[in-house]
Structure formats: structure tokens, C-alpha cells
LUMMIMI-816822 format. One record per residue (C-alpha): residue number from 1; residue in three letters; x, y, z. Coordinates in steps of 0.25 Angstrom, whole numbers, plus 2048, in hexadecimal, padded with zeros to 3 digits. Layout:
LUMMIMI-816822
(atom NUM; ala; (X; Y; Z));
...
//
This chain:
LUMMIMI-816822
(atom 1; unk; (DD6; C06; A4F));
(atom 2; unk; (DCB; C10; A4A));
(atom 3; unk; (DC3; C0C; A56));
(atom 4; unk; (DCE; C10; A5F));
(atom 5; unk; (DD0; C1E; A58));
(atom 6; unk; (DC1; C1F; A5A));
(atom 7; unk; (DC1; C1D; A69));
(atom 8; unk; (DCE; C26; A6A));
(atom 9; unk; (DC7; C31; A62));
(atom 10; unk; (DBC; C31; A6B));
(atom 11; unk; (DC1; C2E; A78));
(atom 12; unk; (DC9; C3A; A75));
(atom 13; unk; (DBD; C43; A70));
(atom 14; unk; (DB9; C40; A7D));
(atom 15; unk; (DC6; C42; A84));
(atom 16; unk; (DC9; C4E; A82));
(atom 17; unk; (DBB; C55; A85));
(atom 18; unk; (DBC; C4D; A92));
(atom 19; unk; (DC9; C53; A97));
(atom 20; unk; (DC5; C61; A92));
(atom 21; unk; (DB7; C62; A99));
(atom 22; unk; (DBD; C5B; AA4));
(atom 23; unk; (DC7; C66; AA7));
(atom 24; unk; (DBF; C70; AA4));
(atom 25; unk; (DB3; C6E; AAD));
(atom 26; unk; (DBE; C6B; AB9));
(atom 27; unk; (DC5; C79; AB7));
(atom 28; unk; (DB7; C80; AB7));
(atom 29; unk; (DB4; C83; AA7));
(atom 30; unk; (DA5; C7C; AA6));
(atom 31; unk; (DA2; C87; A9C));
(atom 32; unk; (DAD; C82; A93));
(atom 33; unk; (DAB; C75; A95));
(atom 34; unk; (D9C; C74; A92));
(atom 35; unk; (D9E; C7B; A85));
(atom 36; unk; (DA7; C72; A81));
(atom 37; unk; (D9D; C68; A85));
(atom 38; unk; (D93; C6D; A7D));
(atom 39; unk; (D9A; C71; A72));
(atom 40; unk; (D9D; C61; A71));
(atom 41; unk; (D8E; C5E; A73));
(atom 42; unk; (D88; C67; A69));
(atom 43; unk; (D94; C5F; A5F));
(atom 44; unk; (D8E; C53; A62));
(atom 45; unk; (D7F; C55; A61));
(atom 46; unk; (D82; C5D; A53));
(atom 47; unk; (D87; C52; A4F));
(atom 48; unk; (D7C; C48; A54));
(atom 49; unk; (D73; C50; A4B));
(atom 50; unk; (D7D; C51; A3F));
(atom 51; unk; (D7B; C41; A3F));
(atom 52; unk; (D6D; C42; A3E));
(atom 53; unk; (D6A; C4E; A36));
(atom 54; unk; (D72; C52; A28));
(atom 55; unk; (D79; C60; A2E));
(atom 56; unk; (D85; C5E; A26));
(atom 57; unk; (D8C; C55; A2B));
(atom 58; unk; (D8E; C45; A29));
(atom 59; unk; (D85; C3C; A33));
(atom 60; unk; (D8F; C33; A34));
(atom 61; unk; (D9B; C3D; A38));
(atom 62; unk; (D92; C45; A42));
(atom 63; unk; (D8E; C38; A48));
(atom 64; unk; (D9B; C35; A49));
(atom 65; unk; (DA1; C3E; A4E));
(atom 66; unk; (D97; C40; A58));
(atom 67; unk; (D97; C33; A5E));
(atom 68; unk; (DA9; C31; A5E));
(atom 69; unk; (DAC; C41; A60));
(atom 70; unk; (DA2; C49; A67));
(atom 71; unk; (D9A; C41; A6F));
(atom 72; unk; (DA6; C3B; A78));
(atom 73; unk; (DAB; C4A; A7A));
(atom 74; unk; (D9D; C4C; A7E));
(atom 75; unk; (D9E; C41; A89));
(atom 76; unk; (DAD; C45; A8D));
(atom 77; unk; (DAA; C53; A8D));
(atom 78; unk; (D9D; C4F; A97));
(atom 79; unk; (DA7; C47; AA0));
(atom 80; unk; (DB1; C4F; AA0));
(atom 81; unk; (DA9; C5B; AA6));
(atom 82; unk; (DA4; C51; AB0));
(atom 83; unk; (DB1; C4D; AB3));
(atom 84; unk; (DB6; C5B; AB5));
(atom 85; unk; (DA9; C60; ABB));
(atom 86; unk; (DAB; C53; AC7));
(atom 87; unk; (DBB; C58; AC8));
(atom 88; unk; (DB6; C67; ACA));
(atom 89; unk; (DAB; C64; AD4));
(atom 90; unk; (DB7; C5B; ADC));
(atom 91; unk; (DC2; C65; ADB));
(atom 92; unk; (DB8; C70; AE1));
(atom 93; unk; (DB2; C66; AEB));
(atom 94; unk; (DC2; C63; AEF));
(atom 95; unk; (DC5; C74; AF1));
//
């Protein structure tokens, strides 16, 4: 059972950034939709150097939530925008 609450938290971690990005980039807001990339990014390499270095925070639970949170919003987010970047370059080749 905790495996399958696992997977379920992270296939929605990277769900959610998915659709988002995806409809953003397709209605034209790259500008919004890279922040929110970044902002996700910089997350996860914060935390990858908080499991390495004593910042404050436990190893442990920055590794962890590096690997089950951000790092599937950061692949979703990235598929997302090039999902909706592909649907934006067919709507304009279609008009």
C-alpha cells in the first residue's frame, strides 16, 4: 500500500506541473511558464546540495524530497512545455 501512495504522490507531483506548462506555453505565456520551471529547478538543486552539505536541513529529507517531489515536477514541467510548445507550432502551422 505505501508504494502505491508513493507512485500516486509522485505521478501527481508530476501531473500537475505537466498540464500547467502544457497549457500555458500553448496559449503563449513562455515567460510564466519558464519561471515556474526554474523556480522548480532551483528547488531541486537546493536540495541536492542540502544532502551533501549541513545547511540546516536533514540529508535524508532533502534527498527525499528531491528525488519523490521535485525532480518528477521538473521532468513533467519539461514535457509539458514541449507538449504545448509542439501543439502551439501545429495550431499556428493550421492558420
Amino acid at each position: 500500500m505505501e508504494q502505491a501512495i508513493i507512485i500516486g504522490g509522485m505521478l501527481l507531483c508530476a501531473g500537475v506541473p505537466f498540464a500547467l506548462l502544457a497549457k500555458l506555453v500553448r496559449s503563449g505565456q513562455s515567460g510564466l511558464a519558464l519561471t515556474i520551471g526554474s523556480i522548480i529547478g532551483a528547488a531541486l538543486v537546493i536540495l541536492i546540495f542540502a544532502s551533501g552539505r549541513p545547511i540546516g536541513i536533514d540529508p535524508i529529507f532533502a534527498m527525499t524530497l528531491a528525488m519523490l517531489g521535485f525532480l518528477p515536477a521538473l521532468l513533467g514541467s519539461a514535457a509539458g512545455a514541449f507538449l504545448g510548445w509542439l501543439l502551439r507550432k501545429q495550431d499556428d502551422r493550421m492558420v
